[in-house]
C-alpha positions in Angstrom: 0.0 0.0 0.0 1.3 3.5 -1.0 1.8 6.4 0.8 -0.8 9.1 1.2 1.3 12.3 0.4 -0.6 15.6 0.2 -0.6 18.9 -1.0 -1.5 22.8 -0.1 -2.5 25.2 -2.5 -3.9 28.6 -1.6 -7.3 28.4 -3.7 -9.1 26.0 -5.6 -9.4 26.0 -9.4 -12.3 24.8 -11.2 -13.5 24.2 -14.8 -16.0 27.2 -15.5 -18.3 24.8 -16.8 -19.1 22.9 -13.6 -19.6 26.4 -11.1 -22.9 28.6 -10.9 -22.8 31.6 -12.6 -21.2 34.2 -13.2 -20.1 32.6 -16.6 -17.1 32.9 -16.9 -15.7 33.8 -21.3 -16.4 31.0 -22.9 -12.6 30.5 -24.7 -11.6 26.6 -25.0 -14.2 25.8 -23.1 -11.7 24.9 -20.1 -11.4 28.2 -18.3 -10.8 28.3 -14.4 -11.4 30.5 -11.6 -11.3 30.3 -8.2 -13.7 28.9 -5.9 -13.1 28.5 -2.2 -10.6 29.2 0.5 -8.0 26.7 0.1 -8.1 23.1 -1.4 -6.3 20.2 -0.2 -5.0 17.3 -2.9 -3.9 13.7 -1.3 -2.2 11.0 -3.6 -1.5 7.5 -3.1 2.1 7.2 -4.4 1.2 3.8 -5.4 -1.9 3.9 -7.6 -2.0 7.5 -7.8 -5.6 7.9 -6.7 -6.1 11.2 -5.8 -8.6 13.4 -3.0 -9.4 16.2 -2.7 -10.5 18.4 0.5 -12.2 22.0 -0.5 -13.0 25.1 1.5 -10.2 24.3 4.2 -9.9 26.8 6.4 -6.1 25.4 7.2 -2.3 25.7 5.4 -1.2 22.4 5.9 -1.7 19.0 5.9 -0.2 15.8 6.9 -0.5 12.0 7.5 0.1 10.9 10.8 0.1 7.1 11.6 -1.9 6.7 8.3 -4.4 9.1 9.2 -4.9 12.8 7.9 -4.8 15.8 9.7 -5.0 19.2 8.4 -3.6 22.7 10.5 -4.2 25.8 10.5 -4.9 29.2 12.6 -7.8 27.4 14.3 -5.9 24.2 15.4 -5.4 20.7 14.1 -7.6 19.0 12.7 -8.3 14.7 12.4 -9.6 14.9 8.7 -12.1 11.9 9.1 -15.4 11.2 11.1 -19.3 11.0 9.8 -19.7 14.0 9.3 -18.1 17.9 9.1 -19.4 19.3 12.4 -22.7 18.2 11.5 -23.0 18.7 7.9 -23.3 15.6 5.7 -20.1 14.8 3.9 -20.7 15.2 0.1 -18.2 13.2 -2.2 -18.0 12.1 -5.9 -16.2 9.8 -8.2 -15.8 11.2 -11.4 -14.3 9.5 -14.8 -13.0 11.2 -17.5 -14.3 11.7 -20.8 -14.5 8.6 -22.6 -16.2 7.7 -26.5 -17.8 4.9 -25.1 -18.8 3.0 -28.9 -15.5 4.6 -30.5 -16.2 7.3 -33.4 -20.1 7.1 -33.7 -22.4 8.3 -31.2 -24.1 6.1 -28.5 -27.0 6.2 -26.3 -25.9 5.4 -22.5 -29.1 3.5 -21.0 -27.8 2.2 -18.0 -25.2 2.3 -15.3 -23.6 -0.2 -12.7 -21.5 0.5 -9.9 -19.7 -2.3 -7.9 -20.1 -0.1 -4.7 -20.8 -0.5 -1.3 -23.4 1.8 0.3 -25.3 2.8 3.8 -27.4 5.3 2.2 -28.5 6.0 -1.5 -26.0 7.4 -4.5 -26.8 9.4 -7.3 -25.3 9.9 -11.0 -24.6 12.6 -13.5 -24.1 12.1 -16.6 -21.9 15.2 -18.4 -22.8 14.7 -22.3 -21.9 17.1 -25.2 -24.3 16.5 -28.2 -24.0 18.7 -31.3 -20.8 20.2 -28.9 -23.0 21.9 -26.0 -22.6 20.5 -22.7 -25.5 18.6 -21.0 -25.6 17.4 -17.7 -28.9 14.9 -16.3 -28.6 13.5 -12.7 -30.0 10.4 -11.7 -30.9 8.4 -8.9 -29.1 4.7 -8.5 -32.2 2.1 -7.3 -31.9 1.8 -3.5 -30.2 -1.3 -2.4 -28.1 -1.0 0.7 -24.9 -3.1 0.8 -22.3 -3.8 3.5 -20.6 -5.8 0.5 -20.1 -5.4 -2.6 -23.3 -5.2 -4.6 -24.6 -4.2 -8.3 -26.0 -0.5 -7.9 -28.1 0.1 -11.1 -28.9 4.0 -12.7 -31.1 3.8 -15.5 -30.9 7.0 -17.6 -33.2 8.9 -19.6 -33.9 7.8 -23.4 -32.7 10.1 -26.6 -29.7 11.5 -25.2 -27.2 10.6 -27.7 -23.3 11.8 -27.6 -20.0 10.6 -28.6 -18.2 11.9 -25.3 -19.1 10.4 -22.0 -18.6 11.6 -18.4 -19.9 9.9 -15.2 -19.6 11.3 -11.8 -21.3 9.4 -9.1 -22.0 10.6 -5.4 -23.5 10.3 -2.5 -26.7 11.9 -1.0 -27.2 13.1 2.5 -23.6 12.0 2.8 -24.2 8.2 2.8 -20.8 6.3 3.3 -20.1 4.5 -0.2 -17.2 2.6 -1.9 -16.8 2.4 -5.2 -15.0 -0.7 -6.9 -16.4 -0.6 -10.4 -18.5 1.0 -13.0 -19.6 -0.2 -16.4 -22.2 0.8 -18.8 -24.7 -0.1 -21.2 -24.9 1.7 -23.9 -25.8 1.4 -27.4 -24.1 2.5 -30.5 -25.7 4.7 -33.1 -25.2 5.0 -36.8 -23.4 8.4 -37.3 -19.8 9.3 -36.5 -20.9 13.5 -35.2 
């Protein structure tokens, strides 16, 4: 198992696309801005999975005995627990864009997650037909897992792309674990 190392920078940056107005110029479509206090990244030096913590109100972090702790003018802080200081804990998985059927568009109709789950999770789905971004959230069917378990999304009919994004969360902050996620999809005829 890897080492959790982490990293301090002194705002977050996100894509323009995925914060409330106001829009940012529209450019390459990948402009950033910043959107919190101070963000936190973690990395397994193994696998290279990365975290990240937003709207920190500390300058450092570091892993103590395997677990995370963040400092800053208020104290130190144990980065773990149910919940922050009452407030559900909302995290997300997100892929990257994928063309799920190669050059032709597809239809995605369904998606699994091999996850494990106290509560319920949700999906969005980040499309681009005819190049304007699209985003649909959906609920996955409740079923409650200690193990393992099939999770199941089924998405709305028509929507038709050839780039794909998933990004699946909780809700209410529900624990969850993800191990996999496939899709069923279908290919269309056309290539744009």
């Amino acid at each position: 198992i890897g080492r959790p190392r982490g990293l301090l920078v002194d705002a977050g940056w996100g894509d323009e696309r995925y914060l409330p107005s106001p829009p940012m110029p529209a450019g390459d479509g990948h402009t950033a801005r910043r959107v919190g206090m101070t963000t936190g990244w973690t990395a397994n030096t193994d696998t290279w999975a990365m975290s990240r913590y937003t709207d920190l109100p500390m300058n450092s972090l570091a892993v103590i005995d395997g677990v995370l702790y963040g400092a800053g003018d208020a104290g130190l802080f144990r980065l773990e627990g149910e919940n922050d200081f009452g407030l559900p804990i909302n995290a997300h998985v997100r892929t990257g864009k994928q063309a799920l059927t190669g050059e032709q568009t597809a239809t995605m109709r369904t998606v699994y997650a091999g996850a494990t789950t106290d509560g319920r999770l949700q999906l969005t789905v980040d499309a681009a037909p005819k190049g304007v971004p699209v985003f649909y959230t959906y609920d996955f069917e409740p079923r409650l897992a200690e193990d393992l378990a099939p999770q199941r999304a089924k998405l709305g009919r028509g929507l038709k792309s050839r780039y794909w994004q998933a990004t699946i969360g909780n809700k209410a902050g529900a624990d969850f674990t993800i191990d996999s996620v496939s899709v069923l999809d279908s290919a269309g005829q056309r290539r744009v």
